[in-house]
C-alpha positions in Angstrom: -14.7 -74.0 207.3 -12.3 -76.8 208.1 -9.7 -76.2 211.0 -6.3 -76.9 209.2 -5.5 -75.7 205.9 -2.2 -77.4 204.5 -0.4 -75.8 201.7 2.3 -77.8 200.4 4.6 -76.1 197.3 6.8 -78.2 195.6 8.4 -78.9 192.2 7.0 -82.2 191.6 3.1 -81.7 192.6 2.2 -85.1 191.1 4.0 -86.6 193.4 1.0 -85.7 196.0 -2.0 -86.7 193.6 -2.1 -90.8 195.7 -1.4 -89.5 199.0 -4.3 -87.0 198.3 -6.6 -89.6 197.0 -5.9 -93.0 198.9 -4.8 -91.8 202.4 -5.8 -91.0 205.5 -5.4 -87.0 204.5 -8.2 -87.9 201.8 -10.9 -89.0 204.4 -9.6 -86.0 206.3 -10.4 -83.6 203.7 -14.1 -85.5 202.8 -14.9 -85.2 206.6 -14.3 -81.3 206.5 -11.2 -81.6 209.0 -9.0 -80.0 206.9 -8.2 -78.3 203.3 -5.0 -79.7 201.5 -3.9 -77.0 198.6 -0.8 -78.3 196.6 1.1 -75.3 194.8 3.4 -75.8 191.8 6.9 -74.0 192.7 7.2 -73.9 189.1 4.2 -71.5 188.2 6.4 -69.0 189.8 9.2 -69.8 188.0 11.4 -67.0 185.6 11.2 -66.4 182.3 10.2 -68.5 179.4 11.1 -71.9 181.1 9.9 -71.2 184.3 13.3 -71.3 186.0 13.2 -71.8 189.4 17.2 -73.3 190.1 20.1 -72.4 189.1 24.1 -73.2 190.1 25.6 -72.2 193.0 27.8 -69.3 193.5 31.2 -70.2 194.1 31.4 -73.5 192.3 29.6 -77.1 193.9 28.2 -79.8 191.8 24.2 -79.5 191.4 21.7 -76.7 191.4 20.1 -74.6 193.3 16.4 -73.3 194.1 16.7 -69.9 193.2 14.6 -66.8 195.9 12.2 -65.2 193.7 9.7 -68.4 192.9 9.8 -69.0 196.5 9.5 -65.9 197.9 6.4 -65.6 195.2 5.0 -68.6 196.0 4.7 -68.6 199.6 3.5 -65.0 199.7 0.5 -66.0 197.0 -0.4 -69.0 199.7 -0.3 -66.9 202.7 -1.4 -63.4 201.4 -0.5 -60.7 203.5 0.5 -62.5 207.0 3.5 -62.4 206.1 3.8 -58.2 205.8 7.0 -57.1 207.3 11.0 -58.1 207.3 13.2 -58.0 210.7 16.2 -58.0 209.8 17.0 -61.2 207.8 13.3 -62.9 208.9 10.3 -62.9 207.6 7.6 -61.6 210.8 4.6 -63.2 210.5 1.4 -61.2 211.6 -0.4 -64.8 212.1 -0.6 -66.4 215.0 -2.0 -69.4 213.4 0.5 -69.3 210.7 3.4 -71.5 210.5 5.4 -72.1 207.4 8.2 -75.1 207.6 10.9 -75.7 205.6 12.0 -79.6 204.5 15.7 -79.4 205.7 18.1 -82.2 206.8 19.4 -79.1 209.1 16.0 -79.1 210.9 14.6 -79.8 213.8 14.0 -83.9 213.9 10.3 -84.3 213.5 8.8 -86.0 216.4 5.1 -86.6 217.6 5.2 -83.8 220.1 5.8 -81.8 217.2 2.3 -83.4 215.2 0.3 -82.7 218.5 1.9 -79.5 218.6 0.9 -78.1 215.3 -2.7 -80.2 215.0 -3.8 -78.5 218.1 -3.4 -75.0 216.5 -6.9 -74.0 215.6 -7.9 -73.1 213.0 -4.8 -72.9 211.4 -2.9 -72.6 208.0 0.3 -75.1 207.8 2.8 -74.5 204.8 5.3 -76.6 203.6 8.1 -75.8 201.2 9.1 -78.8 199.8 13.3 -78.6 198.6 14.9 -80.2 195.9 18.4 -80.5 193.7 20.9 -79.4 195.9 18.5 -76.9 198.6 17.3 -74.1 198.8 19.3 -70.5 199.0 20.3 -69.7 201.8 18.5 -66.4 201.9 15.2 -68.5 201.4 15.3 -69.6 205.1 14.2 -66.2 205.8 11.0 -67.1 205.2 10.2 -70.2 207.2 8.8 -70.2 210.5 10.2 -73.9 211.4 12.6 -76.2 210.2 12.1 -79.7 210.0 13.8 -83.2 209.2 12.7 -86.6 209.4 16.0 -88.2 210.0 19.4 -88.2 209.8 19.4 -89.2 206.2 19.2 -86.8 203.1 16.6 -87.2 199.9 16.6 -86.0 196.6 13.3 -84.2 197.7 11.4 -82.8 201.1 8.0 -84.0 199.0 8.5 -87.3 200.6 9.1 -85.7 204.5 6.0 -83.5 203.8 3.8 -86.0 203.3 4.9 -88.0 206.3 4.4 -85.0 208.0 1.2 -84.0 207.6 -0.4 -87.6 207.8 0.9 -87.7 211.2 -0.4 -84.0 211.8 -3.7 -84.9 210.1 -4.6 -88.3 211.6 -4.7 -86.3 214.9 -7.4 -83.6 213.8 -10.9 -84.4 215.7 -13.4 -86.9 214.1 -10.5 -88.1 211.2 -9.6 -91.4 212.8 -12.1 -93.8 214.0 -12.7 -94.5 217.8 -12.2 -90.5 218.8 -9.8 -89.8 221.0 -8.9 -93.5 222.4 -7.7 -94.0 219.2 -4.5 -92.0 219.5 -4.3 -91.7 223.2 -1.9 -95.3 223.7 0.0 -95.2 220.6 3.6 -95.3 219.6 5.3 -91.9 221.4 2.0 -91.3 223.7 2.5 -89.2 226.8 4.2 -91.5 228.5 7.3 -91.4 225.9 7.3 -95.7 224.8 6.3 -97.7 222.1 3.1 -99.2 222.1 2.4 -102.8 223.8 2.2 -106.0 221.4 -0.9 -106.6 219.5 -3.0 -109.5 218.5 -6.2 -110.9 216.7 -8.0 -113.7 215.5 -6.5 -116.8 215.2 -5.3 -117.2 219.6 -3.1 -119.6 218.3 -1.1 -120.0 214.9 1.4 -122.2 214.0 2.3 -123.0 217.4 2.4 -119.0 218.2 -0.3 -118.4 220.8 -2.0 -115.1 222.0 -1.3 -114.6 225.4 -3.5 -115.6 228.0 -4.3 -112.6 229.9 -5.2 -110.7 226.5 -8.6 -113.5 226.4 -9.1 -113.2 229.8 -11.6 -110.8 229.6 -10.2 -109.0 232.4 -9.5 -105.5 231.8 -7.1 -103.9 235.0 -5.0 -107.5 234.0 -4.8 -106.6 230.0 -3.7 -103.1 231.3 -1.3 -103.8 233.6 0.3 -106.4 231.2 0.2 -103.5 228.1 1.6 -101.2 230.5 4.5 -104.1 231.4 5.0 -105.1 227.9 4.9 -101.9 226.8 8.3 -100.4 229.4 9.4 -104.3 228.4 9.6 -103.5 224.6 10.8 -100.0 224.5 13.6 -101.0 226.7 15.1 -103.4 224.2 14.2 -101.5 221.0 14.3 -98.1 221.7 15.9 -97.5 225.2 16.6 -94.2 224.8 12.9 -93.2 225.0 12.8 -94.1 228.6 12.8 -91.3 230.9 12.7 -89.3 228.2 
C-alpha cells in the first residue's frame, strides 16, 4: 500500500493528465511511493448541467464555486474522516488527513511545509483546486490548510497543486535517485540558503572555467567552498533567507 495518497479535485482534470504521465509524480506512482486520484468537481455538479458556480450574492463581476459539489466531492474522497461539524469547521477524525485549499489568502507554501506533509505516514493529502472568482466562503469550512504559492493570483489553483505536490512527492523515500543525499543540500535545506553553484563536463567553455577546487579532488576543500559559495550566493539573491 503506498504511503501517500493525493487526491486532487478540480474543474479542469485534464489539466493533470502530463504532470501524471511525464513527471516526477509518474515514477512516484510506478515505484509504489504514492497513489495520485484526480476527481472531477464537476461529477458533483447540480442538475442537468452539472452546475457547480454560480454569481455572487450581492453583485461582483465573475462567478462563484457554489458548496454542495464541494462539500460532495471532498466527503466521496475522504469517506467518513471527516464525521462531525464544530462550529463553522469541519473536525477531521484523521490524523493523517489533511485537506488544503488553493487560496491566494493562504499560507505561502514553502519547503518546510513539503517536508512537513511528506513525512506524514501513511497519509491521504487532498487538494481542492479553485477557479472563476473562488470559492464560497462557507467552503473554507472544510479545509484543514490553506495554501498559496505567491503573492500573485491565477485563474486556477490546478497550477499551485501541481507544484505542490511534486515538491511533496520528490521527497517520499526511494522516488529520487541517490536516497537521501539527494535532497539533503538543496535549495531551502536545513540550513535556510540556496544551494552552491554547479558544474560539469566541459572545465572550461568559451573562456568560462570550472573552478579549480571543484577538480581538485579534494573533498573537505569542495565543502568548505559549497558551504562559502553557497552564504556567498544567497546573500546577494535572496538575503532575506539568512538567519532565517
Amino acid at each position: 500500500m503506498p504511503m501517500l495518497k493525493i487526491s486532487i479535485i478540480s474543474v479542469q482534470p485534464k489539466m493533470f493528465e502530463g504532470f501524471l504521465t511525464e513527471s516526477i509524480v509518474a515514477r512516484a506512482v510506478r515505484k509504489g511511493a504514492c497513489e495520485i486520484e484526480i476527481v472531477d468537481l464537476r461529477e458533483f455538479g447540480e442538475g442537468r448541467w452539472r452546475k457547480v458556480d454560480d454569481k455572487p450574492y450581492g453583485g461582483g463581476p465573475g462567478m462563484l464555486m457554489k458548496c454542495g459539489p464541494w462539500f460532495e466531492a471532498v466527503e466521496y474522497c475522504v469517506g467518513e474522516k471527516v464525521a462531525r461539524w464544530e462550529g463553522e469547521r469541519a473536525r477531521v477524525d484523521d490524523g493523517h488527513l489533511r485537506i488544503i485549499m488553493t487560496s491566494p489568502a493562504g499560507k505561502t507554501f514553502t519547503q518546510r511545509d513539503a517536508e512537513m506533509l511528506a513525512g506524514i505516514s501513511p497519509s491521504h493529502l487532498v487538494f481542492m483546486c479553485g477557479h472563476y472568482e473562488g470559492f464560497d466562503a462557507r467552503i473554507e469550512a472544510l479545509a484543514t490548510d490553506k495554501y498559496s504559492v505567491g503573492d500573485f493570483v491565477m485563474t486556477g489553483g490546478e497550477l499551485a497543486a501541481a507544484a505542490m505536490v511534486d515538491s511533496i512527492v520528490r521527497l517520499l523515500p526511494g522516488v529520487l535517485g541517490g536516497g537521501p543525499q539527494a535532497t539533503a543540500s538543496e535549495s531551502f535545506g536545513r540550513d535556510g540558503m540556496l544551494e552552491a553553484p554547479q558544474y560539469t563536463h566541459p572545465p572550461e567553455f568559451r573562456g568560462m572555467k570550472v573552478p579549480e577546487v571543484l577538480l581538485s579532488g579534494d573533498h573537505a576543500k569542495i565543502e568548505a567552498w559549497k558551504r562559502s559559495e553557497a552564504r556567498k550566493l544567497t546573500e546577494r539573491e535572496r538575503p532575506e533567507l539568512i538567519g532565517m
